[in-house]
C-alpha positions as CSV (number, residue, x, y, z in Angstrom):
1,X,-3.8,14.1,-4.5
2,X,-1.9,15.7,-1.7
3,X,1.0,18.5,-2.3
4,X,1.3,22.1,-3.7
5,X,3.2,22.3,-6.8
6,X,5.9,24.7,-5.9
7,X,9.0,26.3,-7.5
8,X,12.3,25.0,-7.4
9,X,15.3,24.8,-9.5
10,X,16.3,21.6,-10.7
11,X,19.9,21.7,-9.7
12,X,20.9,18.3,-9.6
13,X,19.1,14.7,-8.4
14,X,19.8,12.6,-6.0
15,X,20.1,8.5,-6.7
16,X,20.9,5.9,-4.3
17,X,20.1,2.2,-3.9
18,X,18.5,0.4,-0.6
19,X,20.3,-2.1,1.4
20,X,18.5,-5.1,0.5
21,X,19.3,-8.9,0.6
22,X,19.0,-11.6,-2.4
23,X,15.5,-12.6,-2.6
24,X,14.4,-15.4,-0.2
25,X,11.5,-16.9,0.9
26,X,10.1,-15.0,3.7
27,X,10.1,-16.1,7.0
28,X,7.8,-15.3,10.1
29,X,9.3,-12.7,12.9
30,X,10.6,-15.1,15.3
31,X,9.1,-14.0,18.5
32,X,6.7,-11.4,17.7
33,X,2.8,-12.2,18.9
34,X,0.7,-13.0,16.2
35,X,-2.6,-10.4,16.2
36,X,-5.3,-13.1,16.5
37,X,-7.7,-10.1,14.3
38,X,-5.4,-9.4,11.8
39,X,-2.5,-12.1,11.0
40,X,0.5,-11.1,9.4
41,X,0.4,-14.5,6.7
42,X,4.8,-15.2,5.8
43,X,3.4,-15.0,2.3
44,X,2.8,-11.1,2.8
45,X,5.7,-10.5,4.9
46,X,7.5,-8.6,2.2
47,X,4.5,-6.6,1.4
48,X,4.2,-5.5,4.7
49,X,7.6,-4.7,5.2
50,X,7.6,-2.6,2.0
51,X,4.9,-0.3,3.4
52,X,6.5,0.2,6.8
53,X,9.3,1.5,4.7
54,X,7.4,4.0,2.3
55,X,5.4,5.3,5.5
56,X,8.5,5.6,7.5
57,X,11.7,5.2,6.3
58,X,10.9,7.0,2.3
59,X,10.1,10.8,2.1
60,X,8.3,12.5,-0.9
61,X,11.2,12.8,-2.5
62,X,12.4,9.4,-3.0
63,X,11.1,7.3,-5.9
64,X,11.5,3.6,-5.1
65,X,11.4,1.5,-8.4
66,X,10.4,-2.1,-7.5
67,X,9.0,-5.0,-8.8
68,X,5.0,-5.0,-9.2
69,X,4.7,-8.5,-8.1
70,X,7.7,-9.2,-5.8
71,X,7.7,-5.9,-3.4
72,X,10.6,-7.3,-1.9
73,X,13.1,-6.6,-5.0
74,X,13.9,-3.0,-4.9
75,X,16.4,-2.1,-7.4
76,X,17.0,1.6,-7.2
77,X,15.8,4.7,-5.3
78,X,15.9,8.1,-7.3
79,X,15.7,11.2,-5.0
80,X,15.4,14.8,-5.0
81,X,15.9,17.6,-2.3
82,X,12.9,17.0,0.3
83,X,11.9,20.9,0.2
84,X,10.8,20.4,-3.1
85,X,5.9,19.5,-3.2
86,X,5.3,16.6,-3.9
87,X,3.9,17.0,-7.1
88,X,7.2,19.0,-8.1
89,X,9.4,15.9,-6.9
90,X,7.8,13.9,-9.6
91,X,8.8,16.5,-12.4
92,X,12.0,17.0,-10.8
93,X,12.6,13.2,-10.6
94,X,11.3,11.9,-13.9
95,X,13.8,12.0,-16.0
96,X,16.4,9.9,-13.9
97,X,13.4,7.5,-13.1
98,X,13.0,6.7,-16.8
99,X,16.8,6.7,-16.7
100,X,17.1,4.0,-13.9
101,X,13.9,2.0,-15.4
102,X,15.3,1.8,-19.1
103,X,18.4,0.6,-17.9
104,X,17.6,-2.1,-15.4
105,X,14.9,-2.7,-18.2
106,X,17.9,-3.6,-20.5
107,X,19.7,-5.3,-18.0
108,X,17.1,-8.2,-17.4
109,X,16.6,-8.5,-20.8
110,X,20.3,-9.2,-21.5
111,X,20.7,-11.2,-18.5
112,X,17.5,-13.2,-19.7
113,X,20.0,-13.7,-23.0
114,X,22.6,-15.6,-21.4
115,X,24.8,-12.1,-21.2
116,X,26.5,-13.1,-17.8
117,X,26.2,-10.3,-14.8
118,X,29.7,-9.2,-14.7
119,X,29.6,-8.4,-18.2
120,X,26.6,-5.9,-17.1
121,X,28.1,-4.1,-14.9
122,X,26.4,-2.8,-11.7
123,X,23.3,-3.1,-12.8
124,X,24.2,-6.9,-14.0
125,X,25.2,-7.9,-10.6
126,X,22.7,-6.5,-9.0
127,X,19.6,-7.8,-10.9
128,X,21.4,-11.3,-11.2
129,X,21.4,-10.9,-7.2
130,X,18.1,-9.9,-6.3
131,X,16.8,-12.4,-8.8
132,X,19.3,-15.1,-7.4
133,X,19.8,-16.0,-10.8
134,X,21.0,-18.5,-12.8
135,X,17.0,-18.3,-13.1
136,X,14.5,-19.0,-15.7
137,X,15.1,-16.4,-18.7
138,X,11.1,-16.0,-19.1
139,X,11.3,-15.2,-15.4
140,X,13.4,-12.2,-16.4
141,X,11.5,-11.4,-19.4
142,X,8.4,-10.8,-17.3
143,X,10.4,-8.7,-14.5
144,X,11.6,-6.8,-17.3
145,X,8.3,-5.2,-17.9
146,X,7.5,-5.7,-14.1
147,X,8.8,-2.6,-12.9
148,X,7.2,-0.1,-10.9
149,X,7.6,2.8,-9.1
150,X,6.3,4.6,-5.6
151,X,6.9,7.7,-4.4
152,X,7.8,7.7,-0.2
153,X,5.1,9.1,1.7
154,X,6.6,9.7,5.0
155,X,6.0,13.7,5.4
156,X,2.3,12.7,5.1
157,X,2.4,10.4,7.2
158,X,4.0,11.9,10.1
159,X,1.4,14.4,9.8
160,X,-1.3,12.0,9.7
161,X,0.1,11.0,13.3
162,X,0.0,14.7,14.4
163,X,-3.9,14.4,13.8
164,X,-4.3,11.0,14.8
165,X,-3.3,11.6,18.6
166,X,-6.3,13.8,19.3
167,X,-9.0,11.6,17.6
168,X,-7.6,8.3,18.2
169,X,-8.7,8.2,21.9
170,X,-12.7,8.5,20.6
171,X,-12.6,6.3,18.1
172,X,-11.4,3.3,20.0
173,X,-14.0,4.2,22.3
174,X,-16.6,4.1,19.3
175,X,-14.7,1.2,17.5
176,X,-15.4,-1.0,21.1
177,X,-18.8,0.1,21.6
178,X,-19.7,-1.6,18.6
179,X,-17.5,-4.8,19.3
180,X,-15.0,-4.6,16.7
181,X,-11.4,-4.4,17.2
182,X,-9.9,-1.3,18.2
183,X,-7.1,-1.7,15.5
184,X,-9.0,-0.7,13.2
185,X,-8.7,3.0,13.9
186,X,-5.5,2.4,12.1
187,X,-7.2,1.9,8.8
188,X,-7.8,6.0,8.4
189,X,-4.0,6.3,8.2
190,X,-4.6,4.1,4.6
191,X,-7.7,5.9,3.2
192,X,-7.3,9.9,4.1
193,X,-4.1,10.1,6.8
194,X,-6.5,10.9,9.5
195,X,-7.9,13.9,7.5
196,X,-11.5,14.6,8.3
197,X,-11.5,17.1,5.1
198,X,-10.3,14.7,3.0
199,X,-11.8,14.6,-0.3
200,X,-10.6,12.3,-3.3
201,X,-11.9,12.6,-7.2
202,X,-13.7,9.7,-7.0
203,X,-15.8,11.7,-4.5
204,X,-15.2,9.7,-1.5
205,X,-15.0,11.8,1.5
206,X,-13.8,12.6,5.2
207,X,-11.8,10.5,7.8
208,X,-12.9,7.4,6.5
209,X,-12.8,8.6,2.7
210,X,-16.7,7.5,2.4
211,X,-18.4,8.0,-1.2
212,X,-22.1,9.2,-1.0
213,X,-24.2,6.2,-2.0
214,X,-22.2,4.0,0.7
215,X,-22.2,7.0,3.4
216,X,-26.0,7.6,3.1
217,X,-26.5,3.9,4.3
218,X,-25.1,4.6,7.7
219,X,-25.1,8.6,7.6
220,X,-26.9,11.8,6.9
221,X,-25.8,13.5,3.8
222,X,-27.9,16.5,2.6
223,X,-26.8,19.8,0.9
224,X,-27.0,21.2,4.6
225,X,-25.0,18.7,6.1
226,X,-22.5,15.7,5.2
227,X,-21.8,13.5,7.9
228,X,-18.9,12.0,6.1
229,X,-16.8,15.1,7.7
230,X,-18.1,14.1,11.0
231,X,-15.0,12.1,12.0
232,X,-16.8,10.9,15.0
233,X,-20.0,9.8,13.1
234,X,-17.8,8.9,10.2
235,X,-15.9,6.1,12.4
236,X,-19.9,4.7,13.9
237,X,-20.4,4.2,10.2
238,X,-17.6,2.6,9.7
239,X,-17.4,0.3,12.3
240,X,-21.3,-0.8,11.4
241,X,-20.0,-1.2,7.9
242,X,-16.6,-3.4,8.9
243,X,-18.6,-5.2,11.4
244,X,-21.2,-6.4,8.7
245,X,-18.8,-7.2,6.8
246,X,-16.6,-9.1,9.0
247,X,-19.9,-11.5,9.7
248,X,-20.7,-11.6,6.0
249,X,-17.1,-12.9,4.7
250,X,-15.7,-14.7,7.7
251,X,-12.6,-13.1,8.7
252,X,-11.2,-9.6,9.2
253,X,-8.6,-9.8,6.9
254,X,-11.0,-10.2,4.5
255,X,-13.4,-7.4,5.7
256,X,-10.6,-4.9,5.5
257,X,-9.8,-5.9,1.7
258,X,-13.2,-5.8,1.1
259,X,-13.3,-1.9,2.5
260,X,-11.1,-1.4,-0.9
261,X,-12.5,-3.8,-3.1
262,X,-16.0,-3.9,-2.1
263,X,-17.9,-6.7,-0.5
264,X,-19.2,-8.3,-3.7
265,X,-15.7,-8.2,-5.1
266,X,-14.0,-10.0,-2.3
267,X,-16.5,-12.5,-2.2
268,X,-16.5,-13.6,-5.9
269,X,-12.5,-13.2,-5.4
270,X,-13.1,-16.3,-2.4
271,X,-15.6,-18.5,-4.5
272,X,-13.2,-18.6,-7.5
273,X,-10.0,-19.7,-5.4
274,X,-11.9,-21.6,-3.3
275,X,-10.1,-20.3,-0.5
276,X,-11.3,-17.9,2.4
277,X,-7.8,-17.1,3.5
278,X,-6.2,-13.5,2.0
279,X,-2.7,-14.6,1.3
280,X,-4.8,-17.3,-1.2
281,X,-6.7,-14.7,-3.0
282,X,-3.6,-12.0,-3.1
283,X,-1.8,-14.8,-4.6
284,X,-4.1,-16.5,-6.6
285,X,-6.8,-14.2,-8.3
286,X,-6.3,-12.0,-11.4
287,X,-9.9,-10.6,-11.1
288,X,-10.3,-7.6,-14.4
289,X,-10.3,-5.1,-11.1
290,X,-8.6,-6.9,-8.6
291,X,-4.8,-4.9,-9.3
292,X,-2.2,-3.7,-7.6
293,X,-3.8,-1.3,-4.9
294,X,-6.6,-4.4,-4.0
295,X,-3.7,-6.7,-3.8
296,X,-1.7,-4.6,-1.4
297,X,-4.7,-3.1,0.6
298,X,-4.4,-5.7,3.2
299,X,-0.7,-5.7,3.5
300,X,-0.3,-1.8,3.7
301,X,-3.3,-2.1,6.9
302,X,-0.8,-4.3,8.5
303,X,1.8,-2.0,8.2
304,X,-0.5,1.4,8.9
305,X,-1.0,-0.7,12.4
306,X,2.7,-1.6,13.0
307,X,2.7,2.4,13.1
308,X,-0.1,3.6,14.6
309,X,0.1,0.6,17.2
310,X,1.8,2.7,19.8
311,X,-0.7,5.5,20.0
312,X,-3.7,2.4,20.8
313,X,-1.4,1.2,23.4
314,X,-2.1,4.5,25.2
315,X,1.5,5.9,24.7
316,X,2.1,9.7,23.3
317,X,4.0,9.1,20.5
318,X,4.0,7.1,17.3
319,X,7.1,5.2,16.2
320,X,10.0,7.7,15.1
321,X,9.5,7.1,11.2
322,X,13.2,9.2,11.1
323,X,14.7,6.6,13.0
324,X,15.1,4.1,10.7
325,X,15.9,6.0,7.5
326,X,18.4,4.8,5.3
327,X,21.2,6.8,3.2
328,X,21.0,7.5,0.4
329,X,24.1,8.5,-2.3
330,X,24.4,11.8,-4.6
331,X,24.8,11.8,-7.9
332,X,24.4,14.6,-10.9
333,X,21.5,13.7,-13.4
334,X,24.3,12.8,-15.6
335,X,26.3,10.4,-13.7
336,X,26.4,6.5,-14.3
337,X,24.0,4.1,-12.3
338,X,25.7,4.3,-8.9
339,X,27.5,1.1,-8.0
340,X,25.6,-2.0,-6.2
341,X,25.3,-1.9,-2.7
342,X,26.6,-4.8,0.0
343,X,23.1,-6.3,0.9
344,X,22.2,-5.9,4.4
345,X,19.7,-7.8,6.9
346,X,15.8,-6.9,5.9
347,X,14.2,-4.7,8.5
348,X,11.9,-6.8,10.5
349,X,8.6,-5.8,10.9
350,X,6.8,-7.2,14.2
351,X,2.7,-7.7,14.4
352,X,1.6,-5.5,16.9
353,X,-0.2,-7.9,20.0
354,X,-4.5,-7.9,19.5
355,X,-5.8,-5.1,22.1
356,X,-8.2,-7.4,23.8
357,X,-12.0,-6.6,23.8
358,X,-14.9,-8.7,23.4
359,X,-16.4,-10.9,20.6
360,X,-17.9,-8.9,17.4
361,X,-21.9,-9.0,17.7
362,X,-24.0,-8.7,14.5
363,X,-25.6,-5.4,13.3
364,X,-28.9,-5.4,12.7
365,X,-28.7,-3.6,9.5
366,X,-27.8,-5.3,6.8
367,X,-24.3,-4.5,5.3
368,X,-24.2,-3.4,1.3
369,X,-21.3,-3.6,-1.4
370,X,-19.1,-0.8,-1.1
371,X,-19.6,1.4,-4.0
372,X,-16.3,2.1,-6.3
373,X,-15.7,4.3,-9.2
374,X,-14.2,2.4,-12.2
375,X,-11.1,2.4,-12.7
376,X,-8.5,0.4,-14.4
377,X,-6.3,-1.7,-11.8
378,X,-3.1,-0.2,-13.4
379,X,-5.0,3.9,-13.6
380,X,-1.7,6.6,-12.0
381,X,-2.6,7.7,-8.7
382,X,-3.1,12.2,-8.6
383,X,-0.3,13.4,-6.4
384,X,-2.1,15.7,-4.5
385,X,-4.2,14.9,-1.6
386,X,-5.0,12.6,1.1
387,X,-3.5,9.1,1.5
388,X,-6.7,7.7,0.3
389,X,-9.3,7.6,-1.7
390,X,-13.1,6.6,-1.5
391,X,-14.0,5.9,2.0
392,X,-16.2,3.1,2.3
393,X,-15.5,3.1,-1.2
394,X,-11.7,2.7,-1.6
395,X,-10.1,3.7,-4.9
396,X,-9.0,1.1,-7.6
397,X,-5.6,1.8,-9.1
398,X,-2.4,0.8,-9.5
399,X,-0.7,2.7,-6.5
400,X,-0.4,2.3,-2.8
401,X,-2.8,4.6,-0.3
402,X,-0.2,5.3,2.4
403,X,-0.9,5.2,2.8
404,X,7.3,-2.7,1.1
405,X,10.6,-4.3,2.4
406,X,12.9,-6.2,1.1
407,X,12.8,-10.5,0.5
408,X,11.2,-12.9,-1.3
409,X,11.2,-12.9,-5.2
410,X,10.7,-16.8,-4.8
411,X,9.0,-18.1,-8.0
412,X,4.9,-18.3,-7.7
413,X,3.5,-20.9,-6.6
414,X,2.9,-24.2,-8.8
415,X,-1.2,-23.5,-8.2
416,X,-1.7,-21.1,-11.2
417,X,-3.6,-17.8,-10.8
418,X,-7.6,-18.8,-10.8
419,X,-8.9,-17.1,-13.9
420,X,-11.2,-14.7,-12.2
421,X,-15.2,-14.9,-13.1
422,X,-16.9,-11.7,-14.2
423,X,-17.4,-9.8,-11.0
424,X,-21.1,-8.7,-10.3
425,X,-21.3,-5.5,-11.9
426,X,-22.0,-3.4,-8.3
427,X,-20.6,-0.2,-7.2
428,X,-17.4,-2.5,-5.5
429,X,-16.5,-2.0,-9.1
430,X,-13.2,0.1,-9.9
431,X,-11.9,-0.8,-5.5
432,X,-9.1,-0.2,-7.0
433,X,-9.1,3.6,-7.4
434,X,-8.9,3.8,-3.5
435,X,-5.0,2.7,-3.6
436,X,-4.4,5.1,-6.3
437,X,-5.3,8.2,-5.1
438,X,-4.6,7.9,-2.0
439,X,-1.0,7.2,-2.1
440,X,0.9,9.2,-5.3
441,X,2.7,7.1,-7.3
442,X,4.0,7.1,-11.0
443,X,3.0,4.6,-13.5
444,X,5.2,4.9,-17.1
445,X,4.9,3.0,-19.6
């Protein structure tokens, strides 16, 4: 969605691999206050980690391939020169991606063969590591087709910031006056990177990336005037919207997944795990829309506040997102994988503390289903555009909106997915899309 395609040679790529650690079960950040609004669940630590590090530490020109389901085993990280658009770093990058992807493809496969990692080479050692292997060989079957890629978003978001410190003082105003927490003015930096022209395909529009059958519950949309691009109005809509939300489902965790996957969907997504706690329905539900974008919509608010935090707390500037950027080795389009990396300590992400304000009161008006257009939970995210995709009626697809770190491959749990009931057929349909199109990312087959 975001980026101009613009010219520039493809003189050579650049490929390097994070520092990561073997997979382990993740374990809570000794020390750091727990929000008592939005908990940071140890099951999601790795999620949220991952996010701080596309928002921060990845630029538009790194391609991070990862595991769909694990976001804390990160094999590789293709990039090209930063000056390239965004849209031209994914041409410019393809071809090594596919590279990188086919081979650790083949390299899982063999492993899952009884082919022992030294035999594999780089590539061998590094899998069997991140996988802590001797492991299950369907376990590496699965990873084998498993693998996914994201494109670093950091350039956006450090531009989102740049907006975000002149209308961040309002909208906690706002966001209090209607007794919700003030973190929530973080969620903008997920759905449109503080953008108030913000306008994704799905039609969702403005600061809070509203679509128009959702907007007109809380708003005035006419062919004179649209007060989705009101970012003032926008965030009174939204607050009433969370708010109802919030008293309908139980928990705020839950009202901000239901922003992307719609009210309905969230709360057929409880009923058939049997379970009002998030890390129990990320973990648990296969709903036919509930992908990769619903999934991480939670985790990637969690990190969105872990960088945002610092402008809420009344200070000038944001975290440094340049600060903690890794290296990243050069090598030709030709050359051989590059060579596995030492692992390194995962970066810990802390839970910013609540901002303390009163209890929630109900709305009066009664809250409705965020409407979604339908879209499959695995549907490419456009490059261009904002970070996100249907305000109050987030986009359903297989890609992050900002809009992941590094532990944790740990097998899944021995409760098995709950097979996921038809979901009412309401406009939360599709949530999806949000994710998609408002963070690029590259699907491939």
């Amino acid at each position: 969605m975001r980026g101009l395609v613009g010219l520039f040679p493809l003189t050579a790529i650049l490929a390097g691999t994070l520092l990561l650690t073997p997979p382990q079960p993740a374990t809570a950040d000794v020390g750091a206050p727990q929000n008592p609004h939005f908990p940071k669940p140890v099951a999601l630590t790795p999620n949220v980690a991952f996010w701080k590090q596309v928002y921060t530490e990845h630029g538009i020109g790194d391609f991070v391939l990862h595991d769909r389901d694990h976001l804390g085993v990160i094999y590789d990280v293709v990039r090209v020169p930063e000056k390239a658009s965004q849209a031209r770093a994914e041409q410019l990058a393809k071809a090594e991606i596919d590279r990188v992807r086919d081979k650790y493809r083949e390299t899982l496969l063999r492993l899952a063969d009884g082919i022992a990692p030294d035999d594999l080479g780089a590539e061998g050692r590094r899998a069997a590591e991140l996988w802590g292997c001797p492991c299950e060989p369907d376990r590496l079957r699965r990873a084998a087709d498993n693998i996914r890629v994201q494109q670093g978003l950091r350039q956006k978001v450090d531009e989102g910031l740049q907006r975000a410190q002149k209308l961040l003082p309002k909208m906690v105003t706002i966001l209090k006056r209607h007794d919700v927490p003030p973190e929530l003015a973080a969620l903008p930096l997920v759905e449109s990177t503080f953008n108030p022209a913000a306008k994704s395909k799905a039609g969702a529009v403005g600061l809070w990336q509203f679509i128009k059958s959702t907007g007109k519950r809380y708003l005035t949309i006419t062919r004179k005037r649209d007060d989705r691009r009101d970012p003032l109005r926008a965030t009174e809509a939204a607050a009433r919207l969370l708010k109802n939300s919030h008293n309908s489902l139980g928990s705020w965790p839950l009202a901000i997944a239901a922003y992307n996957h719609g009210h309905a969907g969230i709360q057929a997504a409880s009923e058939a795990v049997g379970s009002k706690d998030i890390e129990d329905i990320v973990s648990r539900y296969n709903g036919p829309r509930f992908g990769f974008a619903s999934k991480n919509f939670y985790a990637e608010f969690l990190a969105a506040l872990d960088v945002v935090h610092p402008l809420l707390g009344g200070q000038r500037q944001p975290l440094d997102p340049k600060d903690g950027r890794r290296d990243v080795r050069q090598a030709s389009v030709s050359a051989q994988p590059p060579p596995a990396t030492p692992a390194a300590a995962p970066m810990p992400v802390e839970v910013p503390a609540a901002i303390e304000m009163p209890a929630p009161a109900l709305d009066t008006q009664p809250a409705g289903p965020l409407d979604r257009t339908p879209t499959g939970p695995d549907t490419p995210w456009p490059l261009p555009a904002p970070l996100s995709d249907s305000a109050g009626t987030p986009p359903a697809a297989d890609t992050a909106s900002l809009p992941e770190t590094v532990t944790d491959p740990e097998p899944p749990s021995p409760t098995p997915p709950v097979a996921a009931p038809p979901e009412p057929p309401s406009p939360d349909a599709g949530a999806d899309l949000r994710a998609a199109e408002a963070l690029p990312q590259i699907e491939r087959p």
